[in-house]
TORSELUM-843335 format. One line per field, with one value per residue: x, y, z of N, C-alpha, C in turn. Coordinates in steps of 0.1 Angstrom, whole numbers. Example, Ala and Ser with C-alpha at 12.3 -4.5 7.8 and 13.67 -1.06 7.14 Angstrom:
2
n_east = 132; 128 .
n_north = -57; -22 .
n_up = 78; 71 .
ca_east = 123; 137 .
ca_north = -45; -11 .
ca_up = 78; 71 .
c_east = 132; 129 .
c_north = -33; 0 .
c_up = 78; 79 .
This chain:
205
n_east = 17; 53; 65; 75; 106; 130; 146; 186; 198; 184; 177; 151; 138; 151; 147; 115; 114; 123; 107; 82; 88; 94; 73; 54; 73; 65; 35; 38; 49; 27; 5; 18; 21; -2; -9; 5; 7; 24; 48; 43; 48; 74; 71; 59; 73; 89; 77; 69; 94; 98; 77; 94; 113; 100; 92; 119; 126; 102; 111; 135; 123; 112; 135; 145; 131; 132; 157; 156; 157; 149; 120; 111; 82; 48; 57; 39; 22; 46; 47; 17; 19; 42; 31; 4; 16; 25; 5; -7; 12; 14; -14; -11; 5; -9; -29; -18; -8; -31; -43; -24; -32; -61; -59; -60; -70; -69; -67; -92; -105; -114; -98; -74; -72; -77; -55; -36; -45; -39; -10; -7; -12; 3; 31; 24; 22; 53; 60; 54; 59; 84; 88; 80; 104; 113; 87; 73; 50; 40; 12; -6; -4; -11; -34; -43; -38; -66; -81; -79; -84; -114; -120; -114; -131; -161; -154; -151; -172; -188; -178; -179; -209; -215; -202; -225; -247; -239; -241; -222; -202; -204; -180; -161; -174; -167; -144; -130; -150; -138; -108; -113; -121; -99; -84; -94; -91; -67; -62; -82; -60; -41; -51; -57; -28; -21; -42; -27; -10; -14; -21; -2; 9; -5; -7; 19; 22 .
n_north = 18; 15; 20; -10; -26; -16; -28; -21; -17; -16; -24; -40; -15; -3; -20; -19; 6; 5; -14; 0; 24; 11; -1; 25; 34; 17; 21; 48; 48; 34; 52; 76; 58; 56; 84; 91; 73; 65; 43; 15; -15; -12; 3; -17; -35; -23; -19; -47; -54; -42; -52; -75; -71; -61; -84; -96; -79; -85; -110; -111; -98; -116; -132; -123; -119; -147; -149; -133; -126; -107; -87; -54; -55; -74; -107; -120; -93; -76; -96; -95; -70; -67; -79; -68; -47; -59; -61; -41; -36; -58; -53; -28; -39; -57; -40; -29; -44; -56; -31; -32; -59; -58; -41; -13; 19; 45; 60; 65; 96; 89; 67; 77; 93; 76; 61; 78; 84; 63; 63; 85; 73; 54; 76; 85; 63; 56; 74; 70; 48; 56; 75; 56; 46; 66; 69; 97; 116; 96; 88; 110; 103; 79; 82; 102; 81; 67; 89; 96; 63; 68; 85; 75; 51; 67; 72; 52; 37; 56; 59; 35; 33; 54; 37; 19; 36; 54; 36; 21; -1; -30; -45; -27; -21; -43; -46; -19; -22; -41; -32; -6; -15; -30; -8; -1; -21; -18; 6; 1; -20; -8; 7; -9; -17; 5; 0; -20; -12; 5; -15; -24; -8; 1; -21; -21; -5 .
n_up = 324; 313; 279; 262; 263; 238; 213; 211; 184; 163; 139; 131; 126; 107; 88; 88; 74; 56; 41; 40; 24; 0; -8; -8; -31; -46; -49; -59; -86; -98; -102; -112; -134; -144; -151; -165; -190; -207; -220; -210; -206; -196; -170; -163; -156; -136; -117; -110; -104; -80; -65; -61; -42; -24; -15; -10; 12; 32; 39; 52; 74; 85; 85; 109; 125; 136; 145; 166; 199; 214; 206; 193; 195; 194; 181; 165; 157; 143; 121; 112; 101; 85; 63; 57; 45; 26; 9; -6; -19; -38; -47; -60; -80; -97; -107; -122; -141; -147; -165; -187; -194; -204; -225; -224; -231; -226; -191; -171; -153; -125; -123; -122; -105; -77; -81; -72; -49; -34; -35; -22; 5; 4; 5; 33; 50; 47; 63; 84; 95; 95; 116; 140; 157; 170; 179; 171; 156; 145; 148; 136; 107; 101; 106; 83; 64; 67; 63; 38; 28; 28; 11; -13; -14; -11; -39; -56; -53; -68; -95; -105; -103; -124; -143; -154; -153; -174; -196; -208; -232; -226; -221; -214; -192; -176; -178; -164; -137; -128; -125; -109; -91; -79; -71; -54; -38; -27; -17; 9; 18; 24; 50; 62; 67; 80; 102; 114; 126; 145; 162; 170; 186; 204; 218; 229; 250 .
ca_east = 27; 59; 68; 79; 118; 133; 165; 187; 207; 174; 177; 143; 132; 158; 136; 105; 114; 129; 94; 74; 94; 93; 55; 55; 75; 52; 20; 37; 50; 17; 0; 27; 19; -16; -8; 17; 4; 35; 63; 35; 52; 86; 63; 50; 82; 98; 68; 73; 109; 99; 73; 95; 120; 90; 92; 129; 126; 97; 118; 143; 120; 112; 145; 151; 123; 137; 170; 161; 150; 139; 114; 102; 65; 48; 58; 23; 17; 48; 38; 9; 21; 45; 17; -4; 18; 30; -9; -11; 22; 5; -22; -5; 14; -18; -38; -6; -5; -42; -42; -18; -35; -73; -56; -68; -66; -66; -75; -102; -101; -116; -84; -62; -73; -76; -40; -30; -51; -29; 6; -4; -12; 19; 39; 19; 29; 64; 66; 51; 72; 98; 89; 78; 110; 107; 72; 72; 39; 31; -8; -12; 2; -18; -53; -41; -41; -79; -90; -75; -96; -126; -119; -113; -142; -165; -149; -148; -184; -190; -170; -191; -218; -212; -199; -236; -251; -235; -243; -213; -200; -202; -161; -153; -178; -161; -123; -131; -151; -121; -96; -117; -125; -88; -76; -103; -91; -53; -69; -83; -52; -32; -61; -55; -17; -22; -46; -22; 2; -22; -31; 9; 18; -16; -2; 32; 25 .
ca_north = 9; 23; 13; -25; -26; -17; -36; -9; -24; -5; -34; -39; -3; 0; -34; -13; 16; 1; -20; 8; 29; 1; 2; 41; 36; 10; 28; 60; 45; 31; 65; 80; 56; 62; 98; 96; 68; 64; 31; 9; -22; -5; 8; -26; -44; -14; -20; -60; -53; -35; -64; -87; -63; -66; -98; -100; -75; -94; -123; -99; -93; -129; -140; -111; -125; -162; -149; -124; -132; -96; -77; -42; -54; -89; -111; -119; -81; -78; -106; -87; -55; -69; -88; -59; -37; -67; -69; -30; -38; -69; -42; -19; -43; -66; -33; -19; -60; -56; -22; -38; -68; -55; -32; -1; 25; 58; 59; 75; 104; 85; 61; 81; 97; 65; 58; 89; 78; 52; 67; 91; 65; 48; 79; 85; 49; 55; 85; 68; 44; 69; 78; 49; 36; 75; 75; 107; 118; 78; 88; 117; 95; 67; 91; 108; 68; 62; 98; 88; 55; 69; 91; 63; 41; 70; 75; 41; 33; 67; 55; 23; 36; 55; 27; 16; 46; 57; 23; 20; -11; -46; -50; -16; -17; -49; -37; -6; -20; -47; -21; 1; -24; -36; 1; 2; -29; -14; 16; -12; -29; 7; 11; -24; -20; 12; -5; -31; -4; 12; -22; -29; 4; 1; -32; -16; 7 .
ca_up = 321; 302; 267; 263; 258; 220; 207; 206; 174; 152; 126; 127; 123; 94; 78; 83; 71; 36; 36; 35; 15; -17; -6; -16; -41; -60; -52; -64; -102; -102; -100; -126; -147; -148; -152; -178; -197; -217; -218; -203; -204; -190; -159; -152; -151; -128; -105; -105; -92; -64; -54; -57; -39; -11; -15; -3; 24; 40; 42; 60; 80; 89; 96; 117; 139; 143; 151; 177; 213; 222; 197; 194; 194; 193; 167; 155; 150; 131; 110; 103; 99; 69; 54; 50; 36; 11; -2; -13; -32; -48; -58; -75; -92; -101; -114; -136; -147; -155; -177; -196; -203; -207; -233; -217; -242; -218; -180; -167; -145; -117; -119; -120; -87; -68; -78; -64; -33; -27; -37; -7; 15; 6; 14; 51; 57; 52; 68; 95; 97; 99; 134; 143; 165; 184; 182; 164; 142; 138; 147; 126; 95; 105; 101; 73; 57; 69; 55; 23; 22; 28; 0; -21; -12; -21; -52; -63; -55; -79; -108; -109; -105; -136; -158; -154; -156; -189; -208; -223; -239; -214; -219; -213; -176; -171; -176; -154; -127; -118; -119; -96; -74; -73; -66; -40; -30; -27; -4; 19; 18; 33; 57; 72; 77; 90; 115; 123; 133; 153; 172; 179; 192; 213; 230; 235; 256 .
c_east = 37; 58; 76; 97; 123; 148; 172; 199; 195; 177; 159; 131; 137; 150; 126; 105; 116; 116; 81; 78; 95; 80; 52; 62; 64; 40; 24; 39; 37; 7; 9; 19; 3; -18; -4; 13; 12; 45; 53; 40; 68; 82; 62; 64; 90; 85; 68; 84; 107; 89; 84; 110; 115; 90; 102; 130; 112; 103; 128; 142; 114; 123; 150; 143; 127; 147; 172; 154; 142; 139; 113; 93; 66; 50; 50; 20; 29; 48; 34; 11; 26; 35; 7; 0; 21; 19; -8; 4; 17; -9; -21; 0; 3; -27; -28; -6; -19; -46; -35; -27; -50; -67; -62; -60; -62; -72; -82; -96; -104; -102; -72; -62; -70; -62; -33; -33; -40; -15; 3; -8; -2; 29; 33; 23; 43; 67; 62; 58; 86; 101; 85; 88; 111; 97; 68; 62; 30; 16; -13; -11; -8; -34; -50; -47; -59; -85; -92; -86; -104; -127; -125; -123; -155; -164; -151; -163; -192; -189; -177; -203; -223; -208; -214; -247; -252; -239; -233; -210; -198; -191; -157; -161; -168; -147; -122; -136; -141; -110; -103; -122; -108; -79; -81; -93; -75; -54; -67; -71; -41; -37; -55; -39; -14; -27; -34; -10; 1; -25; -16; 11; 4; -14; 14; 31; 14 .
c_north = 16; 17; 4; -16; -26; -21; -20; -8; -12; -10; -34; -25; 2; -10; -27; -2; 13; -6; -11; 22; 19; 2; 15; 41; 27; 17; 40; 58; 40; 44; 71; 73; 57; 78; 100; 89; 63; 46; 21; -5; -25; -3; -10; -36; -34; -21; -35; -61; -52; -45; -69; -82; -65; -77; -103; -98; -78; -109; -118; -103; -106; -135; -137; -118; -140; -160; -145; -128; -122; -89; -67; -47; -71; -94; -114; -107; -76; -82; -99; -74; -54; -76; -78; -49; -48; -67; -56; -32; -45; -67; -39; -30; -51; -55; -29; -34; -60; -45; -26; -53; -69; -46; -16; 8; 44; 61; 66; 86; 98; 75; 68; 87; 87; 60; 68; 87; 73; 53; 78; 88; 59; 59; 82; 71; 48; 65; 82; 58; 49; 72; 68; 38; 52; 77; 88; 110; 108; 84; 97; 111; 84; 75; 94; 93; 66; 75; 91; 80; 54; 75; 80; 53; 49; 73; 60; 35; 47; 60; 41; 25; 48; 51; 23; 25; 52; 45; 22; -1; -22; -43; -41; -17; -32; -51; -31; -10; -33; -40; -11; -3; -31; -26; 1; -9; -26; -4; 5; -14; -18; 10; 4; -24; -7; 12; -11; -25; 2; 0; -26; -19; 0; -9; -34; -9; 1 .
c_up = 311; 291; 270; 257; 242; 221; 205; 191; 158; 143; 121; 124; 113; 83; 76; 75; 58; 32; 29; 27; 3; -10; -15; -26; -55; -63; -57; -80; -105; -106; -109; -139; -151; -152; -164; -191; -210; -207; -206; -199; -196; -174; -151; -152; -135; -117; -103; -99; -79; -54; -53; -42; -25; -5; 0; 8; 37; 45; 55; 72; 94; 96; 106; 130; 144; 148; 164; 190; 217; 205; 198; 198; 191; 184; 158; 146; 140; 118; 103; 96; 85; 59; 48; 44; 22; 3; -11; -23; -43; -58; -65; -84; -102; -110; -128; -148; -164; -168; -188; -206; -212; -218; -234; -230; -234; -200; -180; -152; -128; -111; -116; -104; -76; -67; -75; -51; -28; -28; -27; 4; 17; 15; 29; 59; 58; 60; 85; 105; 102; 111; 138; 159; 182; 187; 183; 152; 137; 138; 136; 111; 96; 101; 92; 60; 55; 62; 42; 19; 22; 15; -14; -21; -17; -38; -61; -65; -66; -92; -110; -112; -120; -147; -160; -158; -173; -203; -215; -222; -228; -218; -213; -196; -170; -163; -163; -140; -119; -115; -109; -84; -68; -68; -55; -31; -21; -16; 5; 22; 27; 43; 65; 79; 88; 107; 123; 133; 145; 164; 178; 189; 204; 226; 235; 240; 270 .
């Protein structure tokens, strides 16, 4: 069966593309700022912009679908597709929220990794996106994501297993293991829209 018919206006491939590009850009200032560790409260407003930035261009992306008669792809799996990139936004911005408010005093090496995880899962997502309307590289972009979160899943189940290990201070395993379960949870969260990309393109074809 060939490929389902694409609008050839490329509105909605210009929506995804800006989606997952403010995607990549939040999970990558998040990963800065874990690196840099400087202007903490500067960081976490720039990274609330860009949700809410998410925000708008999921709406976009919404009205784009009531208006239009013919899709790229089913409108469900659109749906989903922006829904799961909106969560790893809601990640990053929920962990950068939480460093700030646990009053983290210097990350660990383990975090900082995992937020690199996911600032190069962000960019594999946009770049996947990128091809996505010639169907150029999407798959390889799309695995590169799922390595990633394996990465991150052992890594995360490590770095717990070492707050425990070490005995340090109840507050301090507390702090650490909700931020390393909400970076994990941000992995996950890149995994899933990678899937959902994987399950449109699968029923357009």
């Amino acid at each position: 069966m060939p490929p389902r018919f694409m609008p050839r206006d490329g509105q909605f491939f210009d929506l995804f593309v800006a989606d997952a590009d403010n995607l990549a850009a939040a999970a990558g200032q998040l990963a800065e700022m874990l690196e840099k560790f400087d202007r903490l409260d500067q960081r976490v407003n720039s990274i609330q912009a860009l949700e809410k930035k998410g925000d708008h261009l999921a709406s976009q992306i919404d009205a784009r679908l009531g208006d239009a008669f013919v899709t790229p792809f089913d409108r469900e799996d659109i749906y989903e597709m922006a829904a799961r990139r909106d969560a790893v936004v809601d990640y990053s911005q929920a962990v950068a929220e939480t460093i700030v408010i646990y009053g983290v005093e210097q990350p660990t090496p383990e975090s900082r990794r995992l937020a690199q995880i996911l600032a190069e899962q962000g960019d594999e997502l946009a770049k996947a996106m990128s091809g996505l309307q010639a169907r150029k590289g999407v798959t390889e972009h799309l695995e590169r994501v799922h390595d990633l979160e394996h990465e991150a899943d052992g890594l995360s189940r490590a770095a717990v297993g070492r707050l425990f290990r070490e005995r340090q201070d109840p507050l301090e395993v507390i702090k650490w293991r909700d931020l390393y379960n909400a970076l994990e949870n941000g992995s996950d969260a890149a995994e899933d829209a990678a899937e959902a990309v994987e399950r449109m393109l699968h029923k357009a074809t």
